[in-house]
Residue, then its C-alpha position, 0 to 999 in steps of 0.5 A: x505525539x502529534x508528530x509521530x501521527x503525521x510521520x505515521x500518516x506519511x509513511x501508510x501513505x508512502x507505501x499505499x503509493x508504491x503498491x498502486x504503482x506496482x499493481x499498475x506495473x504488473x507486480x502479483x499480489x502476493x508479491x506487493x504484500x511481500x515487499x511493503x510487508x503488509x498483508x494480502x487484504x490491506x493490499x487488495x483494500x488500497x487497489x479496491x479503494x483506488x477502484x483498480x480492482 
């Protein structure tokens, strides 16, 4: 059970990196919610949460 919790954590972790990295590239939005297949609030909650919005 352990293991998956950190394969899980990698994982969030892994796409809240790809959505920093787009926003900082210019990618909308809209369409980083598109790709990483989460929701528009999740997204604008890691940018907020790195201070990038």
């Amino acid at each position: 059970m352990r293991r998956k919790k950190g394969i899980e954590k990698g994982i969030e972790k892994g796409l809240n990196q790809v959505v920093l990295t787009a926003f900082k590239q210019g990618v909308d939005i809209s369409l980083i919610a598109n790709i990483t297949n989460l929701n528009i609030e999740k997204v604008k909650s890691i940018l907020a949460k790195e201070g990038l919005i």
